[in-house]
Backbone as JSON, one array per atom type, in Angstrom:
{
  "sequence": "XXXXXXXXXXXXXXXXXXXXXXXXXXXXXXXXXXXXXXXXXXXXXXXXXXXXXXXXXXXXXXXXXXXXXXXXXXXXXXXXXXXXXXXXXXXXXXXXX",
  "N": [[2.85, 71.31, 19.88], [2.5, 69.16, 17.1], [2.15, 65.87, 16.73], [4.27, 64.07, 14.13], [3.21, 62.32, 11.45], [4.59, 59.86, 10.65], [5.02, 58.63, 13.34], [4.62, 55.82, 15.42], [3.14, 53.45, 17.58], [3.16, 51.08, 19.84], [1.66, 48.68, 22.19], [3.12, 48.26, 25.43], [1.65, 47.07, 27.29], [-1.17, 46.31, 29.55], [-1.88, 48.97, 30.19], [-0.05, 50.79, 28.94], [2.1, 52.03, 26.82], [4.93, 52.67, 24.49], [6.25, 54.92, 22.12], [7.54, 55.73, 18.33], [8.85, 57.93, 18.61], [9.95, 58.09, 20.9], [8.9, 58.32, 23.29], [7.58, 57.31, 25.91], [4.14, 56.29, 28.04], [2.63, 55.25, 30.65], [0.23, 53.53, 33.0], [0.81, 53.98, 36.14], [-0.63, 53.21, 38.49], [-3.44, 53.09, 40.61], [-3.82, 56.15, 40.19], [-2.06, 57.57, 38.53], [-0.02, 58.65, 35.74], [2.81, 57.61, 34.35], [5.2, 59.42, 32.43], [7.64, 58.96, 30.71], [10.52, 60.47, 28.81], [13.37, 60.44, 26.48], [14.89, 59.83, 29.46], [14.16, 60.96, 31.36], [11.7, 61.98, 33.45], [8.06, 61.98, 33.94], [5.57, 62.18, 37.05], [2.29, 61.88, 36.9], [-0.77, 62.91, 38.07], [-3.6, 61.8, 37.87], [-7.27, 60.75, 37.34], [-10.11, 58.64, 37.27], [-13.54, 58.63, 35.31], [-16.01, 59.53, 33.26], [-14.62, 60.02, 31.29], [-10.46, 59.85, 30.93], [-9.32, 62.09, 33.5], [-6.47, 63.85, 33.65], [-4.64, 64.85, 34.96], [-2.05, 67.85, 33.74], [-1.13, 70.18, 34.4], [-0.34, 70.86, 37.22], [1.93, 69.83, 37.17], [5.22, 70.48, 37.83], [7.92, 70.08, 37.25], [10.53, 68.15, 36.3], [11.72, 64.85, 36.9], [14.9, 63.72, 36.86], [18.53, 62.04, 36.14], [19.87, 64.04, 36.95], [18.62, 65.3, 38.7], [16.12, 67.58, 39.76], [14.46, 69.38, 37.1], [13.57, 72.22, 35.34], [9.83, 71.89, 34.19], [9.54, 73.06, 31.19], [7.21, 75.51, 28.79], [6.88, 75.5, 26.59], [7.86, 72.44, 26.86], [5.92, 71.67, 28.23], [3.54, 71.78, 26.46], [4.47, 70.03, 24.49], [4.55, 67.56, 26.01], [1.98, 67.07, 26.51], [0.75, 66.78, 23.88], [1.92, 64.35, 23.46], [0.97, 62.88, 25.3], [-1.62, 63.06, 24.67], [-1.79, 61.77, 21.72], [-1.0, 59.47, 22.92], [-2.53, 58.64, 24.67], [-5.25, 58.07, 22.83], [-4.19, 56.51, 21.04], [-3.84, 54.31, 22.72], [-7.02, 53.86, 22.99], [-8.35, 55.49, 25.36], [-10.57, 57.21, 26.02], [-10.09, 60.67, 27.08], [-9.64, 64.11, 29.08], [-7.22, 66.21, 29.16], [-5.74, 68.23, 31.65]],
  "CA": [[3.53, 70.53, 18.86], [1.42, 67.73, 16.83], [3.01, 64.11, 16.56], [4.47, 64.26, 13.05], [2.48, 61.29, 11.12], [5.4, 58.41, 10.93], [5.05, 58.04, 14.59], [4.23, 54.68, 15.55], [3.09, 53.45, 18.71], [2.95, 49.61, 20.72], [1.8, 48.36, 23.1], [4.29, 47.23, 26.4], [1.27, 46.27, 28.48], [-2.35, 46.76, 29.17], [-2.06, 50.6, 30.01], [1.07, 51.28, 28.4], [2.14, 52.36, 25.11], [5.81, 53.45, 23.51], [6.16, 55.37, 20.81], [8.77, 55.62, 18.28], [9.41, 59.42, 18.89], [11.14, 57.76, 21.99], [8.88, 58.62, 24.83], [6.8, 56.11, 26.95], [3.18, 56.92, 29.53], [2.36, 53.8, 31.0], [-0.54, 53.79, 34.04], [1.49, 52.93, 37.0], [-1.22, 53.35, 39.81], [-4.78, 53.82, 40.35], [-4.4, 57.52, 40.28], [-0.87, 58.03, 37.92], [0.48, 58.37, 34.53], [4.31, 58.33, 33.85], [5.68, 59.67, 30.7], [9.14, 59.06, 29.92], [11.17, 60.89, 27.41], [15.11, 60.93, 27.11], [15.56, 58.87, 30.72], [13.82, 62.43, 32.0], [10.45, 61.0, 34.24], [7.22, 63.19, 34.53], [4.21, 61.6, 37.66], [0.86, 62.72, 36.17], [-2.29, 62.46, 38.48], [-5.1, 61.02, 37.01], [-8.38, 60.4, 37.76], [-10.78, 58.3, 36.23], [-14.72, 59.27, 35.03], [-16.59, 59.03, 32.44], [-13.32, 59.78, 30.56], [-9.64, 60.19, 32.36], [-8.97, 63.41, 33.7], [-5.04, 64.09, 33.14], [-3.92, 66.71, 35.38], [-0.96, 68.16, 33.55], [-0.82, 71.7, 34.74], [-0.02, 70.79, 38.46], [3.11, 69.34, 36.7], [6.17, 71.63, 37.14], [9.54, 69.64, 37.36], [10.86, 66.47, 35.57], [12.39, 63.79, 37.59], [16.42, 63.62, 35.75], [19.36, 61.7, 36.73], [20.97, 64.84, 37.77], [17.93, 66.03, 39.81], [14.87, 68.23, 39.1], [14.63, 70.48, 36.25], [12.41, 72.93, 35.49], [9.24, 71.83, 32.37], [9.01, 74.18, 30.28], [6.48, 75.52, 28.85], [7.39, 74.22, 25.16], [7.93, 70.89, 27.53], [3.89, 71.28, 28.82], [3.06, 71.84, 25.47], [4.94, 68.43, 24.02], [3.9, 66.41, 26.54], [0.24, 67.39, 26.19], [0.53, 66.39, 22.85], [2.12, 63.13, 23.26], [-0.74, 61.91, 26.1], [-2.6, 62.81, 23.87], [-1.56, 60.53, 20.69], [-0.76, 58.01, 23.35], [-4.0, 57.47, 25.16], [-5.51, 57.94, 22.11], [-3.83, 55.13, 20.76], [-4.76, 52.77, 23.4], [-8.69, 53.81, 22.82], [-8.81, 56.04, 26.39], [-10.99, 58.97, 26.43], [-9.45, 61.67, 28.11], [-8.94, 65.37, 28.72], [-5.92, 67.05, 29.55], [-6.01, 69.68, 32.14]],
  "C": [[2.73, 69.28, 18.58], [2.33, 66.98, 16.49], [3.11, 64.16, 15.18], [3.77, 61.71, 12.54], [3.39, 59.98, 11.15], [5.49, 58.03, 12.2], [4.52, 56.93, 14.56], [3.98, 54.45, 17.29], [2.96, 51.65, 18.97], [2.85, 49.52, 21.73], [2.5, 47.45, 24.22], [3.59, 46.78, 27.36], [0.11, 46.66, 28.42], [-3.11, 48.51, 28.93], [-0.43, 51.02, 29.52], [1.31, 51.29, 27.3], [3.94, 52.91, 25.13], [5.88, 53.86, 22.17], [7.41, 55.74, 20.12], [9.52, 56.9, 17.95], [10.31, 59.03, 20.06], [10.85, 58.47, 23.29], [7.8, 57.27, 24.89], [6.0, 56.9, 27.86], [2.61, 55.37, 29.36], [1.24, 54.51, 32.42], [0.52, 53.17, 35.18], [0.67, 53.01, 38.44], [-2.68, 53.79, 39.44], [-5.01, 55.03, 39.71], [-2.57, 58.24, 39.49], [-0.47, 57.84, 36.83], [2.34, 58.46, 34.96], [4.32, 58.2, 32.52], [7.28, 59.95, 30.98], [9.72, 59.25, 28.87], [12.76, 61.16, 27.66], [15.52, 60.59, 28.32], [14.76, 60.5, 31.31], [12.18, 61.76, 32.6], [9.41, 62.44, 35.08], [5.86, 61.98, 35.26], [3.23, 62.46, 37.3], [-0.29, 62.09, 37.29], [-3.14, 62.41, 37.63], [-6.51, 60.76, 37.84], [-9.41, 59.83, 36.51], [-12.31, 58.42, 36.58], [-15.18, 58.66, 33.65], [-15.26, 59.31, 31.72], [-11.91, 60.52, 31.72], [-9.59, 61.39, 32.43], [-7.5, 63.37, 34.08], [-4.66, 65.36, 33.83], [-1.9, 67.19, 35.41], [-0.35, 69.35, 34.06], [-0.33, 71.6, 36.18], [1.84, 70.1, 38.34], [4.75, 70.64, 37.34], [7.6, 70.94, 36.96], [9.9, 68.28, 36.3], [11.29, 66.02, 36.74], [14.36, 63.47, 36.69], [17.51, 62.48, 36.64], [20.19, 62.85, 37.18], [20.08, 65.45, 38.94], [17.11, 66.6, 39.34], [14.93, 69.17, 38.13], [13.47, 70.91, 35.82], [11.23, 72.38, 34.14], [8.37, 73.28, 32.33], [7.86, 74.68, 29.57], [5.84, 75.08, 27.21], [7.19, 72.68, 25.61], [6.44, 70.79, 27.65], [3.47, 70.68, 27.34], [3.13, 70.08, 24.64], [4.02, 67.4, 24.51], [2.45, 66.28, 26.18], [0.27, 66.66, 24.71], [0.98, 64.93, 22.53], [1.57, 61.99, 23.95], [-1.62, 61.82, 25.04], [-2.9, 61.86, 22.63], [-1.48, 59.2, 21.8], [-2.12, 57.34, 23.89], [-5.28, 57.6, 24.59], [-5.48, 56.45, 21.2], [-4.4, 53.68, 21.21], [-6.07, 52.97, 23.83], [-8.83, 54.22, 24.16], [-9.01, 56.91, 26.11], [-10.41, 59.93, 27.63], [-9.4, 63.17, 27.71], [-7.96, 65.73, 29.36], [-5.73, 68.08, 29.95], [-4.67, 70.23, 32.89]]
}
C-alpha cells in the first residue's frame, strides 16, 4: 500500500517523525525503531551502515492494550510502506528487510 499523496509528515524530535495518516516511528535506541499506529506498538531492529538496515520481517506480533496480536501480512505490507515515507522524510537512507 503507497502513502496516498495528502499525507503530511513533522517532525517530534531528531529521529522521529508523525504523520497525519496517524502513525508515528521514532528511533528509540541505538539498535530500534517503534512505529505506532492506532495505540497498537511494533519494536523494529535496526542497524546502522552505510544506510539503515530495517529488519521488518523478524517482526511477527504487535504490542496492543489487550495483548499480542498477530501482523498481518497486509499489516507487513503497510508498515513497510510507512518506514518507508517516514525515514524518507527525515532524509535516512534505508532498506527494509
Amino acid at each position: 500500500m503507497d502513502i496516498p499523496e495528502h499525507v503530511t509528515f513533522h517532525k517530534t524530535g531528531p529521529n522521529a517523525v508523525e504523520s497525519s495518516a496517524g502513525f508515528t516511528v521514532s528511533r528509540v535506541g541505538r539498535f530500534e525503531l517503534e512505529y505506532v499506529e492506532k495505540g497498537d506498538r511494533l519494536l523494529i531492529e535496526v542497524e546502522a551502515g552505510d544506510d539503515l538496515a530495517v529488519y521488518l520481517s523478524p517482526v511477527v506480533v504487535w504490542t496492543t492494550a489487550t495483548g499480542p496480536k498477530t501482523l498481518s501480512a497486509e499489516d507487513r505490507s503497510r508498515v513497510a510502506s510507512h518506514l518507508h515515507a517516514a525515514l524518507g522524510f527525515l532524509g535516512q537512507a534505508h532498506t527494509i528487510l
